[in-house]
N, C-alpha and C positions, 0 to 999 in steps of 0.2 A: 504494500500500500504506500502511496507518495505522502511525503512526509508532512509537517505540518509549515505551513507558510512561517510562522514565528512561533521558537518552544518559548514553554514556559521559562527556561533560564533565560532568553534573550529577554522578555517580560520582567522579570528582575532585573537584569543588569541594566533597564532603561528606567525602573522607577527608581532605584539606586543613582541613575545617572541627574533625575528631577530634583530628588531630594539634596545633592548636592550642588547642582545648580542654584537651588534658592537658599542653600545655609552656605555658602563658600563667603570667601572676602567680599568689603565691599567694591561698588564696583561705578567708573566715571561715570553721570547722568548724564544720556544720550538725549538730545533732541529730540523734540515730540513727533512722537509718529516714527522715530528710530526704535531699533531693539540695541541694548547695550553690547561692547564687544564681547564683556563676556556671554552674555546670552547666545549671541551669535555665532561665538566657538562651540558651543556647548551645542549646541543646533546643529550644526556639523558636524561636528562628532558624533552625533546621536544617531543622524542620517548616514555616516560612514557605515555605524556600527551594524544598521540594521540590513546594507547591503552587500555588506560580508558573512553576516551571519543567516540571514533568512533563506531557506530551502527554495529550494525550485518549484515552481508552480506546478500541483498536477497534470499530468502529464493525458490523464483519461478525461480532462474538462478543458484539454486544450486543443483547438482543430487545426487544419490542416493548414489555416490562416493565421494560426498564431495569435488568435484570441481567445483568450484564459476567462471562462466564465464560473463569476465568481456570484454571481445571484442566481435565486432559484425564485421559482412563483410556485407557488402548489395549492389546486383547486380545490376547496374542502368539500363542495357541493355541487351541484346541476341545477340544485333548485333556485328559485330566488322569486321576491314580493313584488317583486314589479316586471313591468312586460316591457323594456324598452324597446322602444319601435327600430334601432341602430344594431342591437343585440339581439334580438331574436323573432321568427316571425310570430303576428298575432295571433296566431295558433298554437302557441306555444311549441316546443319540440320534446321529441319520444325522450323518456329519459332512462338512465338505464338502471337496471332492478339493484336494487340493495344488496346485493349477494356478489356484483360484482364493482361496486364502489371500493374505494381504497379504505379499510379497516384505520381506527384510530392507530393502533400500535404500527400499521403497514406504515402510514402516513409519517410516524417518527422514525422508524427505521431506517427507510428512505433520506430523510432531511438528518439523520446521525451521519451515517454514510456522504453524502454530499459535504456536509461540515467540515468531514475530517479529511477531505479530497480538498478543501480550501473555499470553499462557499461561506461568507460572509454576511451575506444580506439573503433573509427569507421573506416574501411575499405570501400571505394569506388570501386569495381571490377567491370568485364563484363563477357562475351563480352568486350567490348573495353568503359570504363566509359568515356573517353574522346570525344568519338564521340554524346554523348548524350548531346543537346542543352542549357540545363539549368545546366550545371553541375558546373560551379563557383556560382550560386545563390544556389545550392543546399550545395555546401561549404560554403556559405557565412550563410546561416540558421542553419548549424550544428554547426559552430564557437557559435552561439551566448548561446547553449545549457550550462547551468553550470553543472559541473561534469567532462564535455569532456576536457579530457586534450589532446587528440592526434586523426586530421586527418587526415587518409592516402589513395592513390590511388595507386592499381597496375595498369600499361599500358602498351602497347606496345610502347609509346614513339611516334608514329608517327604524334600524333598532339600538343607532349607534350611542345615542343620550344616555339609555338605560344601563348600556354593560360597559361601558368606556370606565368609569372609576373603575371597574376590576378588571378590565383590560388593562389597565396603565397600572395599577400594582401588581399582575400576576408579567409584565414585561413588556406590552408594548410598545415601542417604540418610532413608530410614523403612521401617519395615515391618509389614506388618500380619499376624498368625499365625490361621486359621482355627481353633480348638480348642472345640469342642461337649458338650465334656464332660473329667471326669476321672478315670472309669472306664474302664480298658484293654478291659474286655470290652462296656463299653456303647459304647464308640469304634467296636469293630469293626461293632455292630448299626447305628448309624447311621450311618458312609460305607462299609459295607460290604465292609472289608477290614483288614488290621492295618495298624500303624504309630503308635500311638498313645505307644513309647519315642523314639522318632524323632522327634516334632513335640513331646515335652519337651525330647528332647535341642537341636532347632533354637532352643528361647524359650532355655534356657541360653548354648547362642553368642553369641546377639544382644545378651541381658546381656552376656557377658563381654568381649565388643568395643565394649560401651559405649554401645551403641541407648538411649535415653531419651526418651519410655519406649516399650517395647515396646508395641506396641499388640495385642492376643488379641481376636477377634471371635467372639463367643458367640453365635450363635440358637439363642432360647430355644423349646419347643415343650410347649406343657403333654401332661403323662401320658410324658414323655419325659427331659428332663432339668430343670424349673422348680425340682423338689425339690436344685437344686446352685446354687442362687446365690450362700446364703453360704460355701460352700467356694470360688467361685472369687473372691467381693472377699476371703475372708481372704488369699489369696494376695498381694494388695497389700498387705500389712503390710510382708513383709517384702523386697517383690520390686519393681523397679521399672515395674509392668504398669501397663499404661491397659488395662482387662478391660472390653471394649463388648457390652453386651446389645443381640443386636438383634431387634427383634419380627419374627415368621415372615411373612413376605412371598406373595404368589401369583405362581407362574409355572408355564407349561407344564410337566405332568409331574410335580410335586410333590404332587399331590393335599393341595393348599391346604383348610382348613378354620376355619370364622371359630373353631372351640370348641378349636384347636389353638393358638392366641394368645395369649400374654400382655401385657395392655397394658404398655407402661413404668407406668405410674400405682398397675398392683399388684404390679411387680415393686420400686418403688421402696418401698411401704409393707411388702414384704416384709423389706426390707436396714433399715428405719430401726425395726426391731422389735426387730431384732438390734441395731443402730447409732443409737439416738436423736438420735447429736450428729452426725450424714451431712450432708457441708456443702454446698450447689451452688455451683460455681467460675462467673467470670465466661466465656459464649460470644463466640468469635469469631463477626462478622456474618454469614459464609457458612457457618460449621458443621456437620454434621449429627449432630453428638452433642452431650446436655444431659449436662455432666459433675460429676461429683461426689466430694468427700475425705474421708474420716475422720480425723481429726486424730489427727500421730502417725504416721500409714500413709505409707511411702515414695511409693505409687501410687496411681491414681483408680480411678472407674470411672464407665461412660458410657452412656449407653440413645441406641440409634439408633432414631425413633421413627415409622419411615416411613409404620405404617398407624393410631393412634392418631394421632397429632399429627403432619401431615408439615409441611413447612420449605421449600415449594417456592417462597416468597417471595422466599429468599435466595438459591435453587442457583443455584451459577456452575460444575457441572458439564457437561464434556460426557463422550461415547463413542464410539471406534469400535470395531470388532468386528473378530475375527481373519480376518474376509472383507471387512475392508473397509468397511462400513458406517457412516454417523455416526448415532447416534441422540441425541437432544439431553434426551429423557429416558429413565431406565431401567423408569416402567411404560406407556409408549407404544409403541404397533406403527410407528408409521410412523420409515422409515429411508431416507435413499439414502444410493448408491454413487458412495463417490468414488476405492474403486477402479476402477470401470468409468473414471471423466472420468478419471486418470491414463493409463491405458493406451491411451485415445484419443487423450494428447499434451495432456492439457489443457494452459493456460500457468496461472501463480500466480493473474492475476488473474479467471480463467476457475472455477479453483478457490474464490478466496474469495469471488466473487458467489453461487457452488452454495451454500458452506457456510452465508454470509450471511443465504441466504432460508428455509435449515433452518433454522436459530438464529431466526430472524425469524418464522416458522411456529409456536413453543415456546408450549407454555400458559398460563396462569398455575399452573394447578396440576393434577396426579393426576386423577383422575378419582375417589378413593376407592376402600377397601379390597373391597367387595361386585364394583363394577363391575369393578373390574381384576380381579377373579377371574374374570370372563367373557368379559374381553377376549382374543383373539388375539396371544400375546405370543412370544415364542423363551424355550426353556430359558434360568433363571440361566446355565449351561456354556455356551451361545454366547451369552452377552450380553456378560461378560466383569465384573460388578459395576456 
């Protein structure tokens, strides 16, 4: 098995290293907005240390492009309380029997194994992960994982008010709120049902327990909601939201349409009409949002930009699905089951060769906006994000 990205001893000898960074000598006051020298050697060194010492990236989560993926998404559910018209169609879709869902234990054994392969960041999705019974003991088991530094849940919010304090002490750690608008009765037209008090009242908890920042996931759909952009960045003025526009994507059942899209390119030219001084913030390598501030404004706002401009240089995503499934990209048909190899008794290393030559299998990129609309894909609701 590949080793651990940083041991534990490397983990001591950097909090050793903190510790004596701030009880050393004193030391010349730097210029505001400067770090002191010696801070700055100590920074260095610390950085030296950890690039001498830290193992090689698993080797079975890294493809053939030399992108090391280091988050995982995994779908608790199929079901969920609302019907977005974007996600699935108004017919809801066939779902599959409970006998071949991923078991709570499958579900940790899995995200143990990925952990200790060097996954970092776990994602909670659906269907709707809030509606599923065990899902703060399911946090409270991932918390205890070493390695994980970051657990997140996307939701619809509508049951998010009520379990978020015991979400947030059994380990949660981000969260992402689906809100498509900010009209209560255009809410109901497009997921098809109400609750649109309820998924403001869930981004208020999150504030008030101290989420920074909240992150609100907005797809955009022209003749729909495009005419609300600048109502939802003003939001960030006062609110501390990361408000992510994201262009309307194709998947089974949404009745995908290229003249229902808005690029990020003219949603951006839309905001800086209103906003001249719209600043771009610096992106993380792996990203998949180009983020941007208003100066002044407590909060950002971000364009996910998967069919204009996709990012598939950088993904270090992977997914499995509430059946089980890994699929290594999210507009790709092709999937195995690694619930099937568990249940068969696989052993770890039987596992990470399966998962190795999925990951190793991965494209360089999409296939593009037209073709993936003709591709054979699963509903957004069983894909899981």
């Amino acid at each position: 098995m590949a080793a651990r990205p940083v041991s534990r001893m490397v983990r001591r000898v950097l909090r050793s290293s903190f510790r004596s960074c701030s009880s050393g000598a004193p030391v010349t006051q730097p210029r505001p907005g400067e770090p002191s020298q010696h801070a700055a050697e100590e920074l260095s060194r610390r950085r030296q240390f950890l690039r001498e010492h830290a193992a090689p990236f698993s080797a079975f989560l890294t493809d053939s492009f030399g992108r090391q993926h280091s988050y995982l998404r995994i779908s608790l559910t199929e079901k969920c309380n609302l019907r977005c018209q974007y996600c699935m169609p108004e017919e809801g879709v066939p779902l599959t029997p409970k006998a071949d869902l991923l078991t709570t234990e499958e579900i940790l054994t899995l995200a143990r194994l990925f952990v200790k392969e060097g996954v970092d960041k776990i994602r909670l999705t659906g269907g709707e992960p809030l509606i599923r019974p065990d899902v703060v003991d399911i946090v409270a088991q991932l918390h205890q994982l070493e390695g994980l530094r970051t657990i997140g849940v996307t939701t619809n919010g509508i049951n998010l008010a009520r379990l978020l304090p015991r979400l947030q002490k059994a380990g949660l750690s981000a969260i992402n709120i689906s809100l498509d608008t900010l009209v209560p009765a255009k809410f109901e037209f497009i997921v098809r049902r109400k609750g649109f008090h309820k998924v403001m009242e869930g981004i208020h908890k999150a504030i008030e327990l101290g989420y920074n920042p909240v992150k609100v996931n907005c797809v955009v759909m022209r003749g729909l909601n495009e005419d609300e952009l600048l109502n939802f960045v003003a939001l960030t003025e006062g609110l501390p939201l990361d408000v992510r526009f994201i262009e309307y994507m194709p998947f089974d059942g949404n009745k995908w349409n290229f003249r229902k899209m808005v690029s990020y390119k003219e949603m951006l030219d839309t905001l800086r009409q209103q906003w001249p001084e719209l600043e771009q913030l610096p992106e993380e390598e792996s990203s998949t949002a180009k983020a941007f501030k208003i100066p002044g404004f407590r909060g950002q706002v971000s364009f996910i930009t998967s069919m204009s401009e996709h990012f598939c240089g950088t993904c270090n995503r992977l997914r499995i699905t509430a059946d089980g499934n890994l699929k290594v990209c999210l507009f790709g048909n092709s999937e195995v089951s690694l619930r099937d190899h568990l249940r068969a008794g696989a052993s770890e290393e039987e596992l990470l060769r399966i998962i190795g030559a999925a990951v190793g299998r991965k494209k360089r990129q999409h296939a593009g906006m037209f073709s993936i609309s003709q591709m054979k894909n699963r509903p957004m609701i069983l894909i899981g994000g």
